[in-house]
C-alpha positions in Angstrom: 216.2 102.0 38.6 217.6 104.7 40.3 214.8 107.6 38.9 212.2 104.7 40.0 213.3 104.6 43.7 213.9 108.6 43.6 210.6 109.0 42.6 209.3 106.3 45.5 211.3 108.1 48.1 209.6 111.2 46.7 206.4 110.8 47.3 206.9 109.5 51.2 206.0 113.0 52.7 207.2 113.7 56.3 203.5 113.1 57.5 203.4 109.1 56.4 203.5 106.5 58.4 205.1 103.6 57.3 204.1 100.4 58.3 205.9 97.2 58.3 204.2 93.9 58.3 205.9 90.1 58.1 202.8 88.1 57.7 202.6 84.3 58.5 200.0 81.8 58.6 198.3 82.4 62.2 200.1 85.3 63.8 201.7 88.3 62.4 203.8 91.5 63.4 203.4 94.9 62.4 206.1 97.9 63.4 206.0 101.4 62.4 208.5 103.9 61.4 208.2 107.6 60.0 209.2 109.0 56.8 213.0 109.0 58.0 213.0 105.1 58.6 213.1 105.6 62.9 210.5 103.5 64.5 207.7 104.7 66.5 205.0 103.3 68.5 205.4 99.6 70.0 205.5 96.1 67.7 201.9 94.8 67.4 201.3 91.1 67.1 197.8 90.3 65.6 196.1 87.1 64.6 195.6 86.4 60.7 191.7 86.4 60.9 189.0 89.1 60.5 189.4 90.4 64.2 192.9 90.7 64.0 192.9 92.9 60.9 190.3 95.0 62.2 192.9 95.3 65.4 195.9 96.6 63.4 193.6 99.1 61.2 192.5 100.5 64.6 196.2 100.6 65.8 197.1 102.2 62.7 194.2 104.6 62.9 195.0 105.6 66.5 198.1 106.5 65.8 197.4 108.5 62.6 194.7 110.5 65.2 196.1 114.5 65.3 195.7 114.2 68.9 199.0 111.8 69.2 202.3 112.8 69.0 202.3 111.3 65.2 199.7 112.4 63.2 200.6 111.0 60.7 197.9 112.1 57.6 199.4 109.1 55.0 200.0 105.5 55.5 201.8 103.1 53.7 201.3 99.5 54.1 204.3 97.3 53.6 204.6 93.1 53.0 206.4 90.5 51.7 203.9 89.5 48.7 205.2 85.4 49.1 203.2 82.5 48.9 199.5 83.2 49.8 199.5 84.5 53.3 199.6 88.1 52.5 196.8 88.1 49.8 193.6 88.2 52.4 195.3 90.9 54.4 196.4 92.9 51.4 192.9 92.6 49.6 191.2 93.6 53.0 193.5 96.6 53.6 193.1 97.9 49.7 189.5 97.5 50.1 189.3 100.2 52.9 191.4 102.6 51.2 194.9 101.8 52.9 198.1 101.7 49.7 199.4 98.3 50.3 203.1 97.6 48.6 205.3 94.7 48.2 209.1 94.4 49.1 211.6 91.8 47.4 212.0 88.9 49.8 215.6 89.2 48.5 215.5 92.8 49.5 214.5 91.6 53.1 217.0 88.8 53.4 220.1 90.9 52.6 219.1 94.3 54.3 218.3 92.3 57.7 221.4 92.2 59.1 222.6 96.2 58.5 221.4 96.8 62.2 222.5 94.1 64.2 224.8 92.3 62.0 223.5 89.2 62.7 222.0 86.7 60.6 219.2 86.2 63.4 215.5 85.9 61.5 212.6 86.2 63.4 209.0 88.0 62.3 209.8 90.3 64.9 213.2 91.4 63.1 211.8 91.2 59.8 208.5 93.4 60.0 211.0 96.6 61.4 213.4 95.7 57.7 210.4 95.9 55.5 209.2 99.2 57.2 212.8 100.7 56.8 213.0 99.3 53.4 209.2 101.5 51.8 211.3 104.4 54.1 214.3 104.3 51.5 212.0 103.6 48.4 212.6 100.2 47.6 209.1 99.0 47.8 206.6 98.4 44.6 202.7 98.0 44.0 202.1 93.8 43.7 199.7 93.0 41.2 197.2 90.6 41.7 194.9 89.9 38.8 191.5 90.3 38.9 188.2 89.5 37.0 188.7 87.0 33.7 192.9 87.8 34.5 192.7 86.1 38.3 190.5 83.0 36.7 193.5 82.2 34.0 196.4 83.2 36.6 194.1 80.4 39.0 193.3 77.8 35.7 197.7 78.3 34.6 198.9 77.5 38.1 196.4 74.7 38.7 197.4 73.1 35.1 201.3 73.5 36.2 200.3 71.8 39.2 198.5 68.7 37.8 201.2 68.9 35.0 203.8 68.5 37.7 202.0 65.6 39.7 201.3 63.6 36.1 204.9 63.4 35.5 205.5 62.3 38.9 203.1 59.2 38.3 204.8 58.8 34.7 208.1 58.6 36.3 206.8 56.1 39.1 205.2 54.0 36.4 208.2 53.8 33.9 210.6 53.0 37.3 208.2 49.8 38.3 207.8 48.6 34.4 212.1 49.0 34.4 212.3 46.5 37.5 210.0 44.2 36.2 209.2 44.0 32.6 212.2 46.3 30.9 211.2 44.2 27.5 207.6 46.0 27.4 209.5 49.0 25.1 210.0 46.2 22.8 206.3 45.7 22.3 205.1 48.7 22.7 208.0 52.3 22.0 206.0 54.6 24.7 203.6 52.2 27.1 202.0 55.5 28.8 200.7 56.7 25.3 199.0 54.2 23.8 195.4 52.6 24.7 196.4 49.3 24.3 199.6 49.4 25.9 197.5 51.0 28.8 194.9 48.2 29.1 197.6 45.9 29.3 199.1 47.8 32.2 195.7 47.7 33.5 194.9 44.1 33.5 198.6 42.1 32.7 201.5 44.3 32.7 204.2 41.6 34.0 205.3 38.4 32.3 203.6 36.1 34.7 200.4 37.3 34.6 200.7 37.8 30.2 201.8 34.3 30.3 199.4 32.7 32.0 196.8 34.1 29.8 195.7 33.0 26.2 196.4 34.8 23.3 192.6 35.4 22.7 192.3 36.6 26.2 195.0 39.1 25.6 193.5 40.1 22.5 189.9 40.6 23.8 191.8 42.7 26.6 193.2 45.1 24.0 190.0 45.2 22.1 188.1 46.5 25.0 189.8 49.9 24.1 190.4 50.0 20.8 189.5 48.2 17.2 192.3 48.8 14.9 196.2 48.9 14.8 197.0 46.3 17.6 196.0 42.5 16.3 197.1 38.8 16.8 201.0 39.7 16.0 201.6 42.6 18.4 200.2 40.3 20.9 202.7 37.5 19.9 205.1 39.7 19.9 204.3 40.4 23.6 203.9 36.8 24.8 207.7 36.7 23.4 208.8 39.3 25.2 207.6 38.1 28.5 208.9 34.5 28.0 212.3 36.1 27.2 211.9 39.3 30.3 214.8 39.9 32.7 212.6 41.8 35.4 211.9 40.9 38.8 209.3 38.4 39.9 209.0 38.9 43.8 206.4 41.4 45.4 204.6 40.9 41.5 201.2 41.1 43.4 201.6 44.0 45.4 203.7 45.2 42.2 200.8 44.5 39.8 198.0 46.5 41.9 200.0 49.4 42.6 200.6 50.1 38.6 196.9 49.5 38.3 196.1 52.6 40.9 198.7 54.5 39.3 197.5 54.0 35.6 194.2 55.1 37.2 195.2 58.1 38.6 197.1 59.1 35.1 193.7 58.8 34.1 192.2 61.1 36.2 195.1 63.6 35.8 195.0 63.7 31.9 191.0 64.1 32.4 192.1 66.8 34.6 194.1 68.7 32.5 191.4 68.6 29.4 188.7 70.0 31.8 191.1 72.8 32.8 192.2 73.4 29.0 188.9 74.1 27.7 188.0 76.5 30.5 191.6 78.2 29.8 190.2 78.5 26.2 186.8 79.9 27.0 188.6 82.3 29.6 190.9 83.4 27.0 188.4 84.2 24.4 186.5 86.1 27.0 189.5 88.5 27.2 189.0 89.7 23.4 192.4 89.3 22.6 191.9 85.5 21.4 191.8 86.3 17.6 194.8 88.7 17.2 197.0 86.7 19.3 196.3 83.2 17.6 197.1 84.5 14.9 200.4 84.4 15.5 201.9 80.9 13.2 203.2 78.9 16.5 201.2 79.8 19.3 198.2 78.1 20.5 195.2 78.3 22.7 197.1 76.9 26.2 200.0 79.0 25.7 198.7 82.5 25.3 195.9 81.8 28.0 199.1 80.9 30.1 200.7 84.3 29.0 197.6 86.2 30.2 197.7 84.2 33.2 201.1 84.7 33.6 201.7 88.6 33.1 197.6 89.8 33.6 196.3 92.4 30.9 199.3 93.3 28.9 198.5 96.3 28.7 198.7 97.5 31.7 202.6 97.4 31.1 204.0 100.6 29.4 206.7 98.6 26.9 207.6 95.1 26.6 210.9 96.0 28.2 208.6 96.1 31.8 207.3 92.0 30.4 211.2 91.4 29.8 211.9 92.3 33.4 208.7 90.6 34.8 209.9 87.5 33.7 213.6 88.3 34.9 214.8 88.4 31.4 216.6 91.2 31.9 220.4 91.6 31.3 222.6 91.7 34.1 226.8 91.6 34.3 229.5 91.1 37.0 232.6 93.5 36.4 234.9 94.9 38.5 238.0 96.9 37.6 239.7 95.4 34.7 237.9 91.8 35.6 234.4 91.9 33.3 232.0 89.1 33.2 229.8 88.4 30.1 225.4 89.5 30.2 223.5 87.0 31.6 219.4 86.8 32.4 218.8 87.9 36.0 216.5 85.3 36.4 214.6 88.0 39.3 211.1 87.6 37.7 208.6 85.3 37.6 209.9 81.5 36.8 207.1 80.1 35.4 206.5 83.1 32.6 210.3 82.4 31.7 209.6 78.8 31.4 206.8 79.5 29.5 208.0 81.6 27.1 211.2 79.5 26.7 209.0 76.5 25.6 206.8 78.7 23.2 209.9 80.4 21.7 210.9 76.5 21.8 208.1 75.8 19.5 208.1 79.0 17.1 211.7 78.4 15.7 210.4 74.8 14.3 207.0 76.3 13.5 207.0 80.1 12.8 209.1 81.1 9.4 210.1 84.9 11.1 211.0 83.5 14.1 213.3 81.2 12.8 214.7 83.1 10.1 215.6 85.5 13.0 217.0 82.4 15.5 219.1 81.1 12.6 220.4 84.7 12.3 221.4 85.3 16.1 223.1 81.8 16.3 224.9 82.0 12.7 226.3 85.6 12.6 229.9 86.2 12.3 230.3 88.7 15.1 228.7 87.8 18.4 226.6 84.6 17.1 225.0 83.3 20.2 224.3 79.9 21.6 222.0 78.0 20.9 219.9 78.4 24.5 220.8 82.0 24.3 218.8 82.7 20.7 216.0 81.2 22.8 215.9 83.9 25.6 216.1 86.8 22.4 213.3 84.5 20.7 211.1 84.3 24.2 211.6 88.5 24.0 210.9 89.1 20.6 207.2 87.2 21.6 206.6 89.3 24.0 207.5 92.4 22.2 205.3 91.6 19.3 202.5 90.6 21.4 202.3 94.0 23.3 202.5 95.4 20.0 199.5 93.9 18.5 197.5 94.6 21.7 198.9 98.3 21.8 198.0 99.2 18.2 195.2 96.9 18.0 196.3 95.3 14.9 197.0 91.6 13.7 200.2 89.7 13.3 201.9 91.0 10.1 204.5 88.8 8.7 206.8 91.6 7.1 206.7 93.5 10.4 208.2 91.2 12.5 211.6 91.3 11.8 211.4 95.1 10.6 213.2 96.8 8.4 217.0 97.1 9.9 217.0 93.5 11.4 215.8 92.2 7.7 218.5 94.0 6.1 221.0 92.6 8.5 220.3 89.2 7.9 220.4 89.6 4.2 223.8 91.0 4.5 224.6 87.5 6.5 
């Protein structure tokens, strides 16, 4: 870390002009400082729209002009690379030759209050902390994918997205059927999974309306969506269960067409998520890294299109240690004097990619025979065995190491190099 920012501060010359911008959805502040981190010029507050970039590049450009009293012959562009805001500006600025960097919102937060001591946050404030921040080298180059990389970082957010309101509906579902027809699991073990146990949602969920109908009707209800496995007894077996139901019976009406709208709208989200799945599969074959990495035992087509979405081109990472600390999986400890605390993840990375490989590790212990010769080993050894959560995060690593690995030598997933020779011989010995 410390050769990375030495190398940062480096290559700020005593000519660059460093240029601090907290950007915000309709107006933003820029301030400038030199090489040394002491501001020049006056704060500039310009609108987020085509004029008002073309007003801070002329700003910029004026004061890079020989003719001033700066002169200044390099500029670096510095933002907070949150949320969405930034991206226009930052594509607009790269696209005209300016270097555009990023600063740790974190970074921001706690440097803020070195010059006033005060907790104050304004844009104002903040635009003259980023600037100061590129001045002592604590700045990096944010990475936003492009081409077939930018459509799967697009496709994996959008799936999380649906994913995220589709449990919301689930959860909204399962809470009405609890209040007024808890005996349904009876009948049916998951009602949301089924297709007759969703046509009877659809048309009688409650034990009024199931009781007021006839058997046949019921039937011809189920049959509408599928011709085997539920018959005349699963459909007794529901008229019992609503004659002996403990749920609610006021507001049934209201009740009754509200589960309809959100049955429909599961509908719609599952349809959804298959539309975005098979252009996540067609996007990751596009990459031509499809066949090496699926044949990994474990993994399958939405998970390493996620990766790609996730992390970009692999290779465009040095080691998998740089994918490690991406993700925030690298170690980090609290010590101090004789007081020292045990390694944990630093969890400063990119949550989803953590969660992400945390399920697929999840997956390749149950389904991939290195992987869980390996997690058996790190959870069963006599010195240091880990817990259980903990083999996961070495599991979600090794992934990622032999992915880059196949991509860097261009090979295939080779069984007997997984583990490698001095981990093999170390779980032998176990």
């Amino acid at each position: 870390m410390r050769n990375r920012t030495n190398q940062r501060i480096m290559e700020i010359k005593d000519n660059t002009l460093i240029v601090g911008i907290d950007v915000a959805k309709n107006e933003q502040w820029a301030r400038f400082v030199t090489y040394r981190g002491i501001e020049v010029g006056k704060a500039v507050k310009f609108q987020n729209d085509l004029q008002g970039f073309e007003r801070i590049v002329a700003i910029i450009e004026e004061m890079c002009n020989k003719e001033t009293q700066y002169s200044a012959t390099d500029v670096i562009i510095e933002m907070e690379p949150t949320g969405h805001y930034w991206k226009p500006l930052a594509i607009y600025l790269s696209n005209i030759g300016y270097k555009v960097t990023g600063v740790n919102p974190f970074h921001t937060k706690k440097a803020k209050e070195l010059d006033d001591n005060s907790q104050t946050k304004s844009d104002f404030k903040d635009a003259l902390t980023i600037a100061k921040l590129v001045a002592e080298g604590r700045y990096f180059v944010p990475y936003l994918p492009e081409g077939i990389y930018g459509d799967l970082r697009v496709l994996t957010n959008e799936r999380v997205s649906v994913q995220k309101r589709s449990s919301a509906v689930k959860n909204t579902i399962i809470a009405i059927l609890d209040e007024y027809f808890p005996e349904i699991y009876t009948v049916f073990k998951s009602p949301l999974s089924g297709k007759a146990s969703r046509q009877i949602l659809r048309t009688c969920p409650f034990p009024e309306c199931i009781l007021a109908m006839r058997e046949e009707d019921i039937l011809a209800e189920i049959k509408k969506v599928t011709k085997r496995t539920v018959g005349m007894k699963r459909v007794n077996v529901l008229i019992a269960a609503a004659k002996g139901s403990i749920g609610v019976d006021n507001g049934q009406i209201a009740a009754k067409n509200r589960l309809r709208r959100l049955v429909s709208e599961l509908d719609q989200y599952e349809e959804q998520l298959e539309e975005i799945e098979q252009e996540m599969k067609e996007a990751l074959y596009t990459t031509g890294y499809a066949d090496q990495l699926l044949n990994i035992k474990g993994v399958g087509v939405v998970s390493i299109a996620s990766l790609l979405g996730e992390v970009g081109d692999p290779l465009r990472f040095t080691s998998a240690r740089q994918i490690h600390n991406y993700a925030g999986f690298n170690l980090v400890e609290d010590s101090s004097g004789k007081s020292k605390s045990g390694t944990v993840i630093s969890k400063r990375g990119r949550s989803q990619l953590r969660a992400l490989l945390y399920q697929m590790a999840f997956t390749l212990v149950g389904q991939n025979p290195e992987m869980k010769e390996l997690y058996r080993y790190l959870i069963t050894r006599k010195s240091n065995p880990l817990k259980k959560k903990q083999g996961l995060v070495v599991i979600a690593k090794k992934i990622v190491s032999v992915i880059h690995s196949i991509l860097k030598n261009d090979d295939i997933y080779r069984q007997e190099l997984v583990l490698g020779a001095v981990r093999q011989e170390m779980i032998l010995a176990a």
